[in-house]
Every structure is written in structure tokens, then in C-alpha cells.
Residue frames relative to the residue before (quaternion, step in Angstrom):
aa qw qx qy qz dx dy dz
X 1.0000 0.0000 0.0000 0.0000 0.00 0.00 0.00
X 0.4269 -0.6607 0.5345 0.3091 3.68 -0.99 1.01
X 0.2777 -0.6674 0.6486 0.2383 3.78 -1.02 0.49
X 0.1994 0.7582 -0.6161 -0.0756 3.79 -1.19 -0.01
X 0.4499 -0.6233 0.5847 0.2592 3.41 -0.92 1.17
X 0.0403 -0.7312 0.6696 0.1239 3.93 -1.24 0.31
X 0.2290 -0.7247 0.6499 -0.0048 3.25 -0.66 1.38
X 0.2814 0.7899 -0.5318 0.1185 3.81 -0.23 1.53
X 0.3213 -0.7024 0.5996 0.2093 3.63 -1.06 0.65
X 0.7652 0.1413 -0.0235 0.6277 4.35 0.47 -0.20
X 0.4528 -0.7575 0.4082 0.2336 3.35 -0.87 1.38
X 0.7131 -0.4251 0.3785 0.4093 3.27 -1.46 1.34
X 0.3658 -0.6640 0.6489 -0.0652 2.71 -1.94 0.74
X 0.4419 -0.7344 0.3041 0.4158 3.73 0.19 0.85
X 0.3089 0.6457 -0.5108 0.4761 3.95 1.32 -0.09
X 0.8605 0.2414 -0.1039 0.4365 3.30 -0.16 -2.03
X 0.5433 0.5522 -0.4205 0.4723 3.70 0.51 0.32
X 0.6051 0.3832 -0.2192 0.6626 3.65 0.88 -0.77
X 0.7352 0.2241 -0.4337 0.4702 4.40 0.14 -0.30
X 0.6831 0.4538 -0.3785 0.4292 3.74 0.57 -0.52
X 0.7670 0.3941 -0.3083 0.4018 3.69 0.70 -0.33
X 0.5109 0.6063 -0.1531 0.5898 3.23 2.05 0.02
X 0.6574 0.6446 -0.2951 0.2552 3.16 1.11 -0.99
X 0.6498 0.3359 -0.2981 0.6132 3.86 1.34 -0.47
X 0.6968 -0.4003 0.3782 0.4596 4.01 0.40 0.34
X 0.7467 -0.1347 0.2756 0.5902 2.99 -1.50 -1.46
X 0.5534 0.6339 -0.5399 0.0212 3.58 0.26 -0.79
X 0.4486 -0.5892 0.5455 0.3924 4.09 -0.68 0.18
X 0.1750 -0.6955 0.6950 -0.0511 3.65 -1.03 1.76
X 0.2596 -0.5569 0.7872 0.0531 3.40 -1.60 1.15
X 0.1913 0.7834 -0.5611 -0.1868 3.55 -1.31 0.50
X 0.3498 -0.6340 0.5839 0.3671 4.06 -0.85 0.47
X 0.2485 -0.6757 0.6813 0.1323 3.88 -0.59 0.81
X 0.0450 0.5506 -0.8231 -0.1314 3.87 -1.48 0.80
X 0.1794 -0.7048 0.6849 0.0447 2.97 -1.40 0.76
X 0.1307 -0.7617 0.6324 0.0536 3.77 -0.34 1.62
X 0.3303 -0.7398 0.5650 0.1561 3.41 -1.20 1.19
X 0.5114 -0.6614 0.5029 0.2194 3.76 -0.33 0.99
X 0.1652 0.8197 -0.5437 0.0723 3.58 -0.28 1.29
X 0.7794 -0.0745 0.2499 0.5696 3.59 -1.13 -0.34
X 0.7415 0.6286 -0.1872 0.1417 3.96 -0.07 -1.63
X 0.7547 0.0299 -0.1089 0.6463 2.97 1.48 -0.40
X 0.2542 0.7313 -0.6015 0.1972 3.58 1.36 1.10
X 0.4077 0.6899 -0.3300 0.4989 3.93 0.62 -0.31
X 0.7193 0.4105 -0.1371 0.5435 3.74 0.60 -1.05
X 0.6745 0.4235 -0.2906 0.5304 3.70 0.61 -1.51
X 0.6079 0.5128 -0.4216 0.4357 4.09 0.79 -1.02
X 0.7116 0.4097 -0.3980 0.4090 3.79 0.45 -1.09
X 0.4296 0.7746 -0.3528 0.3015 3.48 1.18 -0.53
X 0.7274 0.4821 -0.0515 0.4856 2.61 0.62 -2.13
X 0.7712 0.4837 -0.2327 0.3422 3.36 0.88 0.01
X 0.6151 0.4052 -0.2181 0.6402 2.68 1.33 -0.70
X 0.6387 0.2762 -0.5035 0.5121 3.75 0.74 0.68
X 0.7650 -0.3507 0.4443 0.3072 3.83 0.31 0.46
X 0.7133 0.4665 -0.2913 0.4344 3.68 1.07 -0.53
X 0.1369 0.7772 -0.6139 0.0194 3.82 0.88 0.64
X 0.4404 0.4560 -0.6714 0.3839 4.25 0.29 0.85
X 0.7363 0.3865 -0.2655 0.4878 3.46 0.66 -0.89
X 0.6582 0.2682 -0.5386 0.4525 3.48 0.28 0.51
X 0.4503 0.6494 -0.4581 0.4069 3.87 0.97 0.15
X 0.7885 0.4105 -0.1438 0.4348 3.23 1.02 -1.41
X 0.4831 0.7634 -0.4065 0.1365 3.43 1.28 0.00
X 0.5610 0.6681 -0.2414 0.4249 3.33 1.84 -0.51
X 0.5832 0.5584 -0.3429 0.4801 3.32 1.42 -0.79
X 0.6889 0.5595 -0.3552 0.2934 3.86 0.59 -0.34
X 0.6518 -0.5128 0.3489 0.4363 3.89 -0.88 1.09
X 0.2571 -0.7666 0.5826 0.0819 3.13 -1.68 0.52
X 0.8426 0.1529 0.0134 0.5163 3.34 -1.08 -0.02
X 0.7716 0.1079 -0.0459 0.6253 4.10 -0.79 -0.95
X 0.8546 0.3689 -0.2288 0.2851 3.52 -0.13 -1.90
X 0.6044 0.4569 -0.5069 0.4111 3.72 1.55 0.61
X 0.3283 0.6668 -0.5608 0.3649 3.51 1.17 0.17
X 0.6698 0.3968 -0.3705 0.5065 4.14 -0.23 -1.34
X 0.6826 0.5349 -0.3458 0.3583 3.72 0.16 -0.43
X 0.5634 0.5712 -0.1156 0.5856 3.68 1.41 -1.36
X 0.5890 0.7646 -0.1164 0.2341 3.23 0.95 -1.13
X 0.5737 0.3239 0.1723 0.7323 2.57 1.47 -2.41
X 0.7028 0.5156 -0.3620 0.3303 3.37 0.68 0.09
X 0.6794 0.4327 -0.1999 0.5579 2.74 1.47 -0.99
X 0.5676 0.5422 -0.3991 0.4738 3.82 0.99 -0.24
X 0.4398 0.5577 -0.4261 0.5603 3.82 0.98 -0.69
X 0.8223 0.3720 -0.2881 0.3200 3.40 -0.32 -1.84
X 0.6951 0.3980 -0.3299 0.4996 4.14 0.99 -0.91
X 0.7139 0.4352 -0.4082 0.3664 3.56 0.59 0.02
X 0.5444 0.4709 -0.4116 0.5590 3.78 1.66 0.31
X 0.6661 0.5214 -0.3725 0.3816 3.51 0.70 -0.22
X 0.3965 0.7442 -0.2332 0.4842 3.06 2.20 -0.77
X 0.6425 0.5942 -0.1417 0.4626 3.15 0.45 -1.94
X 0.7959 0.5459 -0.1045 0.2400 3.47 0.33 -1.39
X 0.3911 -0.6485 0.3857 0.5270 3.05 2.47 -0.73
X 0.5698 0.5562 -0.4576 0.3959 3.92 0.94 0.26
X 0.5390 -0.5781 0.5657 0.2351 3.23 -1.47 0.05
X 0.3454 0.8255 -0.4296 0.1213 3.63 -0.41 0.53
X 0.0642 0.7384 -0.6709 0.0244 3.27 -1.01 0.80
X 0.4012 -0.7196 0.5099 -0.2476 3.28 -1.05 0.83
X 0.0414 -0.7162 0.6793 -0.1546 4.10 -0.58 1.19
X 0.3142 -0.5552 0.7524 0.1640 3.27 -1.92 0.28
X 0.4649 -0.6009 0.6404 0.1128 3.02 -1.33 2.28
X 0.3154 -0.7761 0.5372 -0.0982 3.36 -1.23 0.95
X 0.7234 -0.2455 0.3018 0.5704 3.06 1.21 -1.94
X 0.7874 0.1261 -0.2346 0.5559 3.05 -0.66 1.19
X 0.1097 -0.8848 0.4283 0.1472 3.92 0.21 0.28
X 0.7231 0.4941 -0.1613 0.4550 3.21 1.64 -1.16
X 0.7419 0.3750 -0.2193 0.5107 2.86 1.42 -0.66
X 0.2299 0.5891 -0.5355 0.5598 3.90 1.81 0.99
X 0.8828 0.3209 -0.1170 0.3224 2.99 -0.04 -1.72
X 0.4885 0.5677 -0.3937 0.5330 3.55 0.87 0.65
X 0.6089 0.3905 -0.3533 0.5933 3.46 1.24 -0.78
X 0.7602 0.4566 -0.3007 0.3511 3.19 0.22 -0.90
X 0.6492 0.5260 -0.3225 0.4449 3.58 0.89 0.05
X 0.6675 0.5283 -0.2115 0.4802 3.16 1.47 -0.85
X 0.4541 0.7895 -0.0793 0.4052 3.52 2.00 -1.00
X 0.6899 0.1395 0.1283 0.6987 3.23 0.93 -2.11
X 0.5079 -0.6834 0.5010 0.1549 3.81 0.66 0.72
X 0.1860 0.8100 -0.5500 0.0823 3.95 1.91 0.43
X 0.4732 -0.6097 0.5639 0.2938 3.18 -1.55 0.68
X 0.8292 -0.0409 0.0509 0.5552 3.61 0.89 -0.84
X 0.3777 -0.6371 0.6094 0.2829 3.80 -1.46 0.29
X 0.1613 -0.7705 0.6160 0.0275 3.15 -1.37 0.73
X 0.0255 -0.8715 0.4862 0.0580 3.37 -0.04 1.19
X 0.0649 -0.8207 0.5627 0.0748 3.80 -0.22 1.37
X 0.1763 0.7880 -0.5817 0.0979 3.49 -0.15 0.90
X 0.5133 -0.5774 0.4942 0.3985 3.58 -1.58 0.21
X 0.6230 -0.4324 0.4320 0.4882 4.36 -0.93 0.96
X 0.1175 -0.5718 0.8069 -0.0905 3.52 -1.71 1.45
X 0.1604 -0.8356 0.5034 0.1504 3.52 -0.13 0.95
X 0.6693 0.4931 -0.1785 0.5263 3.12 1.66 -1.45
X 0.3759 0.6067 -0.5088 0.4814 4.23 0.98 -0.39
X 0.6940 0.6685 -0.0868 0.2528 2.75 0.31 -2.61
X 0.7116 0.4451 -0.1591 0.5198 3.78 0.58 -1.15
X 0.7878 0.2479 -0.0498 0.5616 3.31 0.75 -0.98
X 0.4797 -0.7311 0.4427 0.1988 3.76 1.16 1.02
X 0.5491 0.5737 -0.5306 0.2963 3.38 0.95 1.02
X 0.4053 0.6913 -0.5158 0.3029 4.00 1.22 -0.05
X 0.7015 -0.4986 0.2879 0.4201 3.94 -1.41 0.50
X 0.6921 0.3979 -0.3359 0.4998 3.59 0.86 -0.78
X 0.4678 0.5220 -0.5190 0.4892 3.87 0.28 0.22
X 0.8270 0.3176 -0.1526 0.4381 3.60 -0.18 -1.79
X 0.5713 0.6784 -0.3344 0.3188 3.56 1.26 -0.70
X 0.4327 0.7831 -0.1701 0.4129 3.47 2.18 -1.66
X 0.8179 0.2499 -0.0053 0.5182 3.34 0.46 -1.52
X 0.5131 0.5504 -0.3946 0.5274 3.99 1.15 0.62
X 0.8126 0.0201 -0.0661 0.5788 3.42 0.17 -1.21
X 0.8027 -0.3698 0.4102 0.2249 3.01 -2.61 0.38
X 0.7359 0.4944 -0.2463 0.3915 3.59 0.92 -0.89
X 0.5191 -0.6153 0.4597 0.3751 3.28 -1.43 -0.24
X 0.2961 -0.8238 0.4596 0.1496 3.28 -0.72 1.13
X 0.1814 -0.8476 0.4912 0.0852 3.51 -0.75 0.59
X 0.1452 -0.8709 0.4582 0.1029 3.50 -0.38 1.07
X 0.0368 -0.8681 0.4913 -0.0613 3.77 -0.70 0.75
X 0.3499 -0.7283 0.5353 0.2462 3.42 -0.61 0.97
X 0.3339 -0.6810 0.5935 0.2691 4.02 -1.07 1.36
X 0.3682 -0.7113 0.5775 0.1579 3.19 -1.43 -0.05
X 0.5191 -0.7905 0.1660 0.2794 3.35 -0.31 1.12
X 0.5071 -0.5153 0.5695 0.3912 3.82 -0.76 0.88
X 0.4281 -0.5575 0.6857 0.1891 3.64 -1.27 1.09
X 0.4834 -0.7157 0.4782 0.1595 3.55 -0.49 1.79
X 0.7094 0.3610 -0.3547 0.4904 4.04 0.83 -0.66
X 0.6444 0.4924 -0.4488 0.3754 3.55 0.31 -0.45
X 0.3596 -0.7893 0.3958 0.3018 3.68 -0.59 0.43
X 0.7575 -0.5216 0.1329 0.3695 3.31 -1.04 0.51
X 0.3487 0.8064 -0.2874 0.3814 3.50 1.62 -0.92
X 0.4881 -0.3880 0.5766 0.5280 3.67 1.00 -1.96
């Protein structure tokens, strides 16, 4: 069985659930989900984002989003949504909320479950991205495996999170 680590920040979306569980053929995929809750720390970054794609509501609204503890319950449900489509799909998956340190989670964890590869599914960090600070850059030069970076696609804001 193929192992992949999934490095997500906003729960999968049936698109990315259907290319990542698809993504080696028929083979049978196991994944370890980290699930990084979106706090205060790199709100700065997500705002230049938002700008520099053209979306200046979403760099308005970046303050309005949970910090610190109260983005955990969010991550939570996110990350249960995201193991229970991969579920669905015929994969194995299980799956934790990154807290602290990410790179140095996801090194254990790779080294742990013996993962064949990382999959970072993340929404475009132009500014990370330029300056080789986004998870799949810093991730490259941590673990043994080959990392794979991918842009997520967005969860359709009216449908709830559930599906």
C-alpha cells in the first residue's frame, strides 16, 4: 500500500479527494492527514495574498477569522470532513491537528508511517512562495521523500462542511 502524508489548511473538497485518492491509479493509498489550523501567524501573508490575487474582500476579512485555541474546533471539523471523504473514497486515513512545529510533525510523521510521499494541498501563497517560505518549499529540505505541492480548490461556501 502507497502511504502519503497530506499537508492541509481547509477541508478537502470532493475535486481534491477524487485527484489525491486517484492520483497513483488503482494502487490502494493510506493517508496521515495534518491538519494546520489558520491562526493569527501568518494573517499578514494570507492579506498580501489576497491582494495580490485581486481579492481585497478577503484580505479585509482576514481579521475576522479565529485565533489561536478558538481555530482548533474549526480544524477539527475540518479535518474530520476531510478523513471521512478520503474514507468514502476507499482510502485509509487518519489524521491529527498540527499545533506546533509543522515541519518538525511532519518529519516524525513520515519517518513513523515509513510515507512514501508528502502531499501538500494548500490554497496559492504567492508571497510564502517567492520567498521559499510556504510548507512545500521548507517541507523539501526536512524529509527523505518527495514532496508534492498542489493548489486545493475551494469548498463551495453554501454547502456545509459535512458534504
Amino acid at each position: 500500500m502507497f502511504t502519503s502524508v497530506l499537508m492541509i489548511e481547509k477541508p478537502l473538497a470532493p475535486t481534491d479527494v477524487e485527484f489525491v485518492t486517484t492520483l497513483h491509479g488503482d494502487d490502494p493509498v493510506s493517508f496521515v492527514v495534518l491538519m494546520q489550523p489558520r491562526g493569527d501567524q501568518d494573517r499578514l501573508l494570507r492579506a498580501l495574498d489576497d491582494v495580490a490575487l485581486g481579492e481585497l474582500e478577503e484580505a479585509v476579512r482576514e481579521g475576522d477569522e479565529p485565533e489561536g485555541s478558538e481555530a482548533v474546533r474549526p480544524a477539527q471539523r475540518a479535518l474530520a470532513h476531510s478523513l471521512a471523504a478520503l474514507r468514502a473514497a476507499g482510502s485509509e486515513a487518519i489524521g491529527e491537528i498540527v499545533e506546533r512545529h509543522p515541519l518538525d510533525l511532519l518529519r516524525s510523521v513520515v519517518e513513523q508511517t515509513h510515507a512514501d510521499e508528502v502531499i501538500v494541498l494548500t490554497a496559492p501563497h504567492f508571497v510564502e512562495e517567492f520567498f521559499h517560505r510556504d510548507w512545500a518549499s521548507r517541507a523539501r529540505h526536512k524529509v527523505g521523500v518527495p514532496v508534492l505541492k498542489l493548489f486545493a480548490h475551494a469548498v463551495d461556501e453554501d454547502e456545509p462542511a459535512g458534504g
